[in-house]
C-alpha positions in Angstrom: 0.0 0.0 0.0 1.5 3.6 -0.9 0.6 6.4 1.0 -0.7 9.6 -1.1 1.9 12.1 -1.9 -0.6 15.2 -1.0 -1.3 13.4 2.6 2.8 13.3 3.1 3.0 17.0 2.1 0.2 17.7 5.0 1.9 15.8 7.5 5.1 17.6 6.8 4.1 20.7 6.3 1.6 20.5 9.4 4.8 19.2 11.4 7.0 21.8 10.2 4.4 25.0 10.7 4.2 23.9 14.4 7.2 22.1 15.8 9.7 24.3 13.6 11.0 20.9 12.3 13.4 20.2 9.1 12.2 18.4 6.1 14.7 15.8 6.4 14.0 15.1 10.3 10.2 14.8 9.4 10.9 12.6 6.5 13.5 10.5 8.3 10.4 9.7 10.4 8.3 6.6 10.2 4.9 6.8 8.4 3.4 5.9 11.9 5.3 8.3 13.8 4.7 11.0 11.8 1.1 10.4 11.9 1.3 10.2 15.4 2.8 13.9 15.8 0.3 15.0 13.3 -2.7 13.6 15.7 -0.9 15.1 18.8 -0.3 18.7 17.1 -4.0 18.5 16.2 -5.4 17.9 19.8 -3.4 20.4 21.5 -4.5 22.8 18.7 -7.9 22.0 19.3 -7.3 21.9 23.0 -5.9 25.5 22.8 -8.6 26.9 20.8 -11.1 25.7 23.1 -9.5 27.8 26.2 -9.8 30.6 23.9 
């Protein structure tokens, strides 16, 4: 199974925006672990605009 080229870009750039992260660190990770930092960015963003 691939994974979609636009979904990578997301992840990256989502990982990037907030954790100020190089391309090459966030592509060295694995596809579950950068999913995982994706999910975790999201719920503190959604965390923090709920205290808003």
């Amino acid at each position: 199974m691939t994974y979609a080229t636009d979904r990578i870009h997301e992840e990256v750039a989502y990982i990037a925006y907030h954790f100020h992260w190089n391309l090459e660190d966030i592509l060295d990770l694995e596809h579950r672990e950068r999913r995982r930092y994706a999910e975790q960015i999201a719920a503190l963003v959604t965390r923090a605009e709920g205290k808003r």
